[in-house]
N, C-alpha and C positions, 0 to 999 in steps of 0.2 A: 303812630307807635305800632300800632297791628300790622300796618303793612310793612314797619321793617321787621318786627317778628316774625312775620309769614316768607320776606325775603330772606332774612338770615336761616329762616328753616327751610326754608327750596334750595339757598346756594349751599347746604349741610349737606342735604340729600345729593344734589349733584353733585358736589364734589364725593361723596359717599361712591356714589355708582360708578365717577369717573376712577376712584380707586381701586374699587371692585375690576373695573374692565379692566385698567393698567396689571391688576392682579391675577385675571384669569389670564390675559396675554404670556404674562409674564410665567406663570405656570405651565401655559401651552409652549412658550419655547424652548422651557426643560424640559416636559415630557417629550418634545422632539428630536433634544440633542441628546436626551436619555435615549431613546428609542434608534438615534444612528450610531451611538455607541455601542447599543446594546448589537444591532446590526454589525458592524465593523467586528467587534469581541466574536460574534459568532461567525462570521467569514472565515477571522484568522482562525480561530476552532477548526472549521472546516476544511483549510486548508493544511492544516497542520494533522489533520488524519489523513485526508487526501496523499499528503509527502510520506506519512508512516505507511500509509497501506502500501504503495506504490514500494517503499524502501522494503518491506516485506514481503510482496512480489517480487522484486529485483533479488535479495536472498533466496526466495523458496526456487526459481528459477536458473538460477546460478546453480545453487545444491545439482537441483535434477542432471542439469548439463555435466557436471563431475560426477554422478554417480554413471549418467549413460557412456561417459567417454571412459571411466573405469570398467563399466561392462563390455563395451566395446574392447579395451585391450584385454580384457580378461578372455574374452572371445580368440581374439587374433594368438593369444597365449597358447589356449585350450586346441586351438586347426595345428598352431606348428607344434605339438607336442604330439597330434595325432596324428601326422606329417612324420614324425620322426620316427612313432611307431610302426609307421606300417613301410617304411622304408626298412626298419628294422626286421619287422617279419617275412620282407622278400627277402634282407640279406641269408634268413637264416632257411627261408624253404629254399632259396639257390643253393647252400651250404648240406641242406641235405638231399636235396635231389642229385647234385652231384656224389654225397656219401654214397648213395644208394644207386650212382651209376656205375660207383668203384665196387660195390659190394656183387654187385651181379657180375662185371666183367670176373670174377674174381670166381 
């Protein structure tokens, strides 16, 4: 009688422990597929700032290129308008050098 006592309380305990093990297993391979989800979750994260940053560069650089190609004609604006003037100012020192070659002959 003691010793199936003592057996039924050893095969308690080992199935006991054998619980316990199947249980931390069991624990260890959600905190593992917690841990590649939580991995994965934070990739797409990553990637998903990585795609804004980039989409935010690709705007801030766009901008610049429209504002330099605005300066740019604004420039080529500003040469033929200074162009125009100073064609205007010979026509007009021709106009009076010539006055003033009639005023002397005169």
């Amino acid at each position: 009688a003691v010793n199936d006592e003592e057996l039924k309380k050893r095969i308690a305990e080992e199935l006991a422990l054998e619980r316990a093990r199947r249980d931390s297993e069991a624990q260890k391979r959600r905190l593992k597929q917690e841990q590649m989800y939580i991995r994965d979750e934070f990739g797409k994260l990553l990637e998903r700032e990585r795609i804004s940053s980039n989409e935010h560069l690709t705007r801030a650089i766009l901008r610049e290129r429209a504002a330099t190609e605005e300066e740019r004609q604004k420039a080529q604006r500003f040469a033929r308008q200074l162009e125009e003037k100073d064609r205007e100012l010979k026509k007009h020192d021709a106009y009076y050098k010539e006055q003033l070659a009639r005023l002397e002959e005169r």
